[in-house]
C-alpha positions in Angstrom: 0.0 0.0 0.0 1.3 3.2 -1.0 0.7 6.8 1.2 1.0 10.0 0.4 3.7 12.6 1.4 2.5 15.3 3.5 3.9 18.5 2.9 2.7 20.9 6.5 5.4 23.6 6.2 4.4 26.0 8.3 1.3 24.7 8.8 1.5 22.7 12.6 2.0 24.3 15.6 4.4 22.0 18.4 1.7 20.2 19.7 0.0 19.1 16.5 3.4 18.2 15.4 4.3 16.1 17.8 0.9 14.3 17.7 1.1 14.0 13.7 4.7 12.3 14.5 3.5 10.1 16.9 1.2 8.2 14.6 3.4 8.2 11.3 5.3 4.7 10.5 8.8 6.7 9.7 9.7 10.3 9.7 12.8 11.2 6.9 14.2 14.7 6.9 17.1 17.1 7.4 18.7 17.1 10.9 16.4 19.4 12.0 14.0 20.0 15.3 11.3 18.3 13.7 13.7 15.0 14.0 14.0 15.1 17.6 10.5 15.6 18.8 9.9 12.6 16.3 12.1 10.5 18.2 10.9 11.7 21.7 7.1 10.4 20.5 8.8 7.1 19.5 8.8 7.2 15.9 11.8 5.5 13.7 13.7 8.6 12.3 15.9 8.7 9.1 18.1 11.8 9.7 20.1 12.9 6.9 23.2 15.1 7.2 24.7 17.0 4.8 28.2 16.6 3.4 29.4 19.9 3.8 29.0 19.7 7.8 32.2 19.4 9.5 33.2 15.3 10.4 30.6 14.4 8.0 32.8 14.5 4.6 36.2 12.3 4.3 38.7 14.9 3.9 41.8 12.8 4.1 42.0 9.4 2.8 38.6 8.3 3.7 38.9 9.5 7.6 36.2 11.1 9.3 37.3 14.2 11.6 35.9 17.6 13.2 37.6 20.9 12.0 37.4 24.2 13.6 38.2 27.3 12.7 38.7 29.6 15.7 39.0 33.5 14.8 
């Protein structure tokens, strides 16, 4: 069986978010706030990070590591 996606932007204030999250079978977005309350309510999260975030992108040989830049 096949679902729809919802798209809510804007549209849900924190409580009816968190109740929409609780009964959906698997929430998929951007590492956002949106993930965490998901996972607080119990629902299976896909989080997805992009490569331009520091330690998320090999940068040497395949290693993963944090850089900072301190000015």
């Amino acid at each position: 069986m096949q679902k729809e996606a919802l798209f809510l932007k804007g549209g849900l204030n924190l409580l009816r978010l968190g109740a929409l999250l609780r009964r959906a079978s698997i929430f998929i977005s951007n590492d956002s706030g949106p993930v965490h309350i998901a996972s607080a309510v119990g629902t299976p999260v896909i989080s997805i990070f992009g490569r331009g975030q520091p330690g998320l992108s090999p940068g040497d040989g395949g290693r993963l590591r944090e850089r900072y830049s301190y000015s």
